[in-house]
C-alpha positions in Angstrom: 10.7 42.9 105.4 8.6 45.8 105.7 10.4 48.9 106.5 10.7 51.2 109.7 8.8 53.9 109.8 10.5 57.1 109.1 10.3 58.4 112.3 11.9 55.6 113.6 15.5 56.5 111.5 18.6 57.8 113.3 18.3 61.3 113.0 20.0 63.5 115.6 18.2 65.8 117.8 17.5 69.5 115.8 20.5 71.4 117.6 23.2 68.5 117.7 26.3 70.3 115.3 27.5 66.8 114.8 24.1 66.2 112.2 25.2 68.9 110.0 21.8 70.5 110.3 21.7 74.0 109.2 20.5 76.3 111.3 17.2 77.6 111.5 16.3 79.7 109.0 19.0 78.7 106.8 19.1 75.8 103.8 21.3 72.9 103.9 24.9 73.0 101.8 23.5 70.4 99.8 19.8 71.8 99.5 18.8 72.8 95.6 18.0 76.3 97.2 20.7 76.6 98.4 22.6 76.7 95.1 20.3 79.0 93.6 18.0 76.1 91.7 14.5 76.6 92.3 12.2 73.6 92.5 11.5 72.6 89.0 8.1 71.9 87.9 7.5 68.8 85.4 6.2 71.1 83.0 9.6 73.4 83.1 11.7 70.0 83.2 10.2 68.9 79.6 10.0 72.3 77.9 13.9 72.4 78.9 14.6 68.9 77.6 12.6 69.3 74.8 15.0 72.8 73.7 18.2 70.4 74.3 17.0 68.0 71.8 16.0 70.3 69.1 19.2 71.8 69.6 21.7 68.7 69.1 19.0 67.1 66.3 20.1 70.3 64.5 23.6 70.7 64.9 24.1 66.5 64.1 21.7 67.4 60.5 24.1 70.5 60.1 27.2 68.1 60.5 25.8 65.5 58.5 25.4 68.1 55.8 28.9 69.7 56.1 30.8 66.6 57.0 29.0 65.1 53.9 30.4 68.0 51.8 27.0 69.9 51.2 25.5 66.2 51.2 27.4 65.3 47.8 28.9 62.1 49.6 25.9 61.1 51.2 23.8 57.9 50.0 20.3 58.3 49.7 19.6 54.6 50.2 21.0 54.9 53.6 18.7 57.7 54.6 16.3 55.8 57.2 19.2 55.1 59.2 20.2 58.9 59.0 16.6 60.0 60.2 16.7 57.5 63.0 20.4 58.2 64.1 18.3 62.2 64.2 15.4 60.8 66.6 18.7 59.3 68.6 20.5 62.5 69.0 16.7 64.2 70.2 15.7 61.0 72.8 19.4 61.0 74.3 19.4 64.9 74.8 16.3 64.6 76.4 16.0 61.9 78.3 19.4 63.1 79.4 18.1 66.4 80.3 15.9 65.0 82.6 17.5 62.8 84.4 20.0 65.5 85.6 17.0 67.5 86.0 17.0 65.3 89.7 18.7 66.3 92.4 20.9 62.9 92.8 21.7 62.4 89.7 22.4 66.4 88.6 24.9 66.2 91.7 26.7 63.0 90.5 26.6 64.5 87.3 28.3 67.6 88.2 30.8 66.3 90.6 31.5 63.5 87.7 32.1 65.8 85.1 33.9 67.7 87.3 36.4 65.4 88.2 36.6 64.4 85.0 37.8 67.5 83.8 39.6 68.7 86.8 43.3 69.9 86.4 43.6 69.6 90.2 42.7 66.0 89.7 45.1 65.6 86.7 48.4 66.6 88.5 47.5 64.4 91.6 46.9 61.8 90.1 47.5 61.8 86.5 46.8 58.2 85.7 44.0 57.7 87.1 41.6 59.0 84.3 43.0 56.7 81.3 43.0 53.8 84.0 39.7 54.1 84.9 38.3 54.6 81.4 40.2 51.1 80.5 39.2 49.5 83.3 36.0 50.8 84.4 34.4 51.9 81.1 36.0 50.2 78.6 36.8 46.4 80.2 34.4 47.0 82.8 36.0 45.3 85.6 33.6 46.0 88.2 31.1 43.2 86.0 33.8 40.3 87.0 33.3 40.3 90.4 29.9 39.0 90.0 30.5 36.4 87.3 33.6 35.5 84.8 30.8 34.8 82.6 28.4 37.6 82.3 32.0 39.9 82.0 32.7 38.0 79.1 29.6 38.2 77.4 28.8 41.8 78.4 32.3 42.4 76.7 31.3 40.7 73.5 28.1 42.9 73.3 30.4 45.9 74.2 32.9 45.7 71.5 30.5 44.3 69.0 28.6 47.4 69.2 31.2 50.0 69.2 33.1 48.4 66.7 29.5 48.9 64.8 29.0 52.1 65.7 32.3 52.9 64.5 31.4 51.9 60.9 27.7 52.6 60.5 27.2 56.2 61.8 30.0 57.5 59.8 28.8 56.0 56.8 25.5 56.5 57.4 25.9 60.5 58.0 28.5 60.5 54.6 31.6 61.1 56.2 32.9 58.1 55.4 33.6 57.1 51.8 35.0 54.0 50.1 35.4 54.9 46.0 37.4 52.8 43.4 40.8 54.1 43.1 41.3 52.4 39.8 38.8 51.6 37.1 39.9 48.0 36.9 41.8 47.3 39.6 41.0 46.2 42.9 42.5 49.5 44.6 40.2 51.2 46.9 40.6 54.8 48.7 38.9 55.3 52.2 38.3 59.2 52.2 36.9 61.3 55.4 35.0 64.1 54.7 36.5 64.0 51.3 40.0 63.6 52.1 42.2 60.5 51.3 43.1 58.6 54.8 44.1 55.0 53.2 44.6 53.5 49.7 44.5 49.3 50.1 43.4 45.8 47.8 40.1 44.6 48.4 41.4 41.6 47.6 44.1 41.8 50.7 43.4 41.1 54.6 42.9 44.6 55.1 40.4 44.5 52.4 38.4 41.5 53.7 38.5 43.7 57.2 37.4 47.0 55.8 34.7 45.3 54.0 33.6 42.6 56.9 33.8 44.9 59.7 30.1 44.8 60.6 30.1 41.2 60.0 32.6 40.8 62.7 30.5 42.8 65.1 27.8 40.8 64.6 29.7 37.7 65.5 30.6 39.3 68.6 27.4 40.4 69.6 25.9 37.1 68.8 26.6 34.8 71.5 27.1 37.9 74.0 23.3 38.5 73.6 22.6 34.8 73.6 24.1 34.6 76.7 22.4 37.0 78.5 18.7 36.0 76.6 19.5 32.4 78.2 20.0 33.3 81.5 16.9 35.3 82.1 15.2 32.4 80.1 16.8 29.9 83.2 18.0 31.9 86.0 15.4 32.2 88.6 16.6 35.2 90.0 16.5 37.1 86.6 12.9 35.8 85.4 11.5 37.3 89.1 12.6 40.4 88.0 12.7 40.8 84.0 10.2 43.0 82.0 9.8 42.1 78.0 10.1 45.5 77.1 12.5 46.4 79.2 15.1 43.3 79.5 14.3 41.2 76.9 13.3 43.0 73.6 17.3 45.1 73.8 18.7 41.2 73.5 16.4 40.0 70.6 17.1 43.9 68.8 20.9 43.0 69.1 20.3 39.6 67.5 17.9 40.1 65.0 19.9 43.5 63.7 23.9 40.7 64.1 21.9 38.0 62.2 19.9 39.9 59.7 23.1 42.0 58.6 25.3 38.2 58.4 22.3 36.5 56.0 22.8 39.7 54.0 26.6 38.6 53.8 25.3 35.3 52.9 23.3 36.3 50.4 25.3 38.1 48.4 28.0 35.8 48.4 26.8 32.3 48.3 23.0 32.7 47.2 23.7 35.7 44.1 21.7 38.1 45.9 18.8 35.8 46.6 16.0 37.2 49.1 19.0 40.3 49.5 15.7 43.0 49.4 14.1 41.2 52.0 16.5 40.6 54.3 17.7 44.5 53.8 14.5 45.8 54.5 14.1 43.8 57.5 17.8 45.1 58.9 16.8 48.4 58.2 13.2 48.1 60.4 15.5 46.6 63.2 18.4 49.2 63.2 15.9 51.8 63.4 13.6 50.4 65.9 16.6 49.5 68.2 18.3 53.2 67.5 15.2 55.1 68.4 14.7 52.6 71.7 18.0 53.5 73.0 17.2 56.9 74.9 13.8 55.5 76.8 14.8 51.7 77.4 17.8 49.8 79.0 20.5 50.9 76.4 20.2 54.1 78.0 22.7 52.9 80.6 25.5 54.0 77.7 24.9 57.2 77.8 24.8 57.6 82.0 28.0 55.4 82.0 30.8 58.2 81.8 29.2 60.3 84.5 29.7 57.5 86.6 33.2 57.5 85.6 33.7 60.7 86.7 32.5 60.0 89.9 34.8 57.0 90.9 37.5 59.4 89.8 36.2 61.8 92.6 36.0 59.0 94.8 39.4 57.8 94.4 41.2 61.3 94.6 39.1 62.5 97.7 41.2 59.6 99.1 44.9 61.1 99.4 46.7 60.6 102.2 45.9 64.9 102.9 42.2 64.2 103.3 41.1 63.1 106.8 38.4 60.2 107.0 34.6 60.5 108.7 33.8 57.6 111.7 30.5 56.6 111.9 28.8 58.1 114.7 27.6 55.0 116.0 30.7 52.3 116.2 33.4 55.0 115.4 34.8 53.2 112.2 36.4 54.9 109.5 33.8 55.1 106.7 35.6 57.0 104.1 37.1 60.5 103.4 35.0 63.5 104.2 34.7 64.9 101.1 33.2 61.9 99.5 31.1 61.4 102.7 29.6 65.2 102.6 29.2 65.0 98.8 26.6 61.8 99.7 25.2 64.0 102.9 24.0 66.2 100.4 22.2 63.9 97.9 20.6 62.5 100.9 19.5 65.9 101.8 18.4 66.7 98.6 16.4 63.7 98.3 14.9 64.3 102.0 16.5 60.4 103.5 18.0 61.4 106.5 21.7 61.6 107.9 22.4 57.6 107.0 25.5 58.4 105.5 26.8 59.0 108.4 26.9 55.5 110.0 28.8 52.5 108.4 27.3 49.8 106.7 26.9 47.3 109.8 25.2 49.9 111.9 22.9 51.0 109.4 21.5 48.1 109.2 21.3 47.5 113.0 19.9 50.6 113.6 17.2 49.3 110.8 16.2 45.8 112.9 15.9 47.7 116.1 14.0 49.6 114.8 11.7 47.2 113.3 11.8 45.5 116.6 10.1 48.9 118.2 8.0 50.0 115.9 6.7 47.3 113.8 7.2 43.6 115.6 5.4 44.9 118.6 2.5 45.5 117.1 1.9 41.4 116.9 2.7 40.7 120.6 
């Protein structure tokens, strides 16, 4: 349906106090100006995004050299996957950079963060943080209201990948080390920047786990990707809206990188090593690929994930039983608390779409069909 014109929105008259126009002369709370951000040019945006990810590419290639002990643990036959884990740290900083660089997303990320480290927040509610973290970023509870199914596999891919992540940046960087304890024996030490964490058989379960932890992952992520790689292969909905590069080639990187890294698994046990170069060569083009993706495609979501945290943190402490609750100017229903109602008047500002947060969902959108029915219907009579 084609949308109203923008003259057409509710917007109260210039003077009425109940808009929470500024005054003439003055900016809006919630205007950039206002809190001393001039408008940023494009130019300005990169050049700033560009100096954040020089600066954390060098401080992860310092850590990686002191957390490797002046690089004498580090494996030279793992260093593509250093470089790329390098080109990671730069994308993420900077596509990170400028996505705050806008003024929606630098609000939610400073209210976010805020909350999230708020000691005012903390005594008033002081489980909300670790619950929302399980639920919200780590189970991701919000994904089961919309299917059982695609929860499920969403938490496959998930866990698959952190458990992953947990094993292959450490060892990639040398800060992890496994080294024979005995010269014989099956004993093995797992050492942290050089220091002895665990002593344990190779031989025992713990062994088999240490040594098969990627191998699990990949099982994990597996049929998590498959899933999602067949629905936008049959759901209707999905295929109107899917992009290759954008929805598709993160599900065939997860699978190619979980069944490259099992054949390897296969080959050196059951085959003697058999096509092991091959196969390692091609895991190593599909780690890399998929690690320097990360910042400009879909798996950038990751990254943006906590700030969001934060913000349903700030959404569900502005919510006390101290904090009085807006009514929509039009039907006079509660909406929500003012503070979490004023924090969206000012993105709204900020992003020049009106006063709509101040009207509840219903009216919104009857205030939308009327007028459609003014401005644009009438035009076919």
């Amino acid at each position: 349906m084609t949308e109203p014109p923008q003259t057409a929105e509710p917007t109260p008259a210039p003077g009425d106090p109940a808009a929470g126009a500024p005054a003439p002369g003055t900016a809006a709370p919630g205007d950039p100006a206002a809190a001393g951000h001039a408008p940023q040019t494009p130019a300005a945006v990169r050049r700033r995004a560009s100096l954040a990810g020089t600066v954390v590419s060098v401080l992860l290639i310092l850590a990686i050299v002191l957390g490797s002990r002046l690089l004498r643990d580090f494996d030279s036959a793992l260093l593509p996957y250093a470089v790329a884990t390098v080109f990671l740290a730069f994308g993420v900083a900077y596509r990170y950079t400028v996505w705050i660089s806008a003024p929606g997303a630098r609000r939610l990320f400073r209210k976010g963060w805020g909350s999230f480290f708020s000691a005012a927040n903390f005594r008033k509610a002081p489980t909300a943080l670790p619950k929302m973290i399980a639920t919200y970023l780590g189970f991701q509870k919000f994904l089961g209201a919309r299917s059982h199914a695609r929860w499920a596999a969403h938490q496959l891919i998930f866990w698959g990948c952190l458990l992953a992540a947990a094993i292959t940046f450490p060892l990639t960087w040398g800060w992890f080390t496994f080294t024979s304890s005995t010269g014989a024996g099956p004993g093995y030490e797992m050492r942290i920047w050089g220091f002895k964490v665990i002593g344990f058989d190779a031989l025992s379960v713990l062994g088999w786990l240490m040594f098969h932890g990627l191998d699990i992952a990949a099982v994990l992520v597996i049929p998590g990707a498959g899933y999602f790689l067949w629905r936008r292969m049959k759901d209707r909905g999905a295929i109107t809206g899917q992009r290759f590069a954008y929805d598709l080639v993160p599900l065939l990187a997860l699978i190619v990188i979980s069944v490259t890294g099992l054949l390897l698994t296969f080959s050196s046990i059951f085959l003697h090593g058999g096509g092991y170069e091959f196969l390692a060569i091609l895991h190593m083009v599909s780690v890399v690929f998929t690690l320097i993706y990360i910042p400009f495609g879909k798996f950038f979501h990751i990254v943006q994930r906590p700030a969001a945290v934060g913000m349903q943190l700030f959404k569900y402490t502005s919510r006390g039983k101290d904090e009085s609750v807006l009514a929509c100017r039009r039907c006079e229903e509660p909406i929500d608390t003012t503070p979490y109602v004023e924090n969206l008047q000012g993105t709204m500002r900020d992003l020049d779409l009106g006063e709509w947060a101040e009207y509840c969902p219903r009216c919104k959108r009857v205030l939308r069909g009327n007028a459609y029915l003014d401005h644009v219907k009438k035009g076919f009579k």
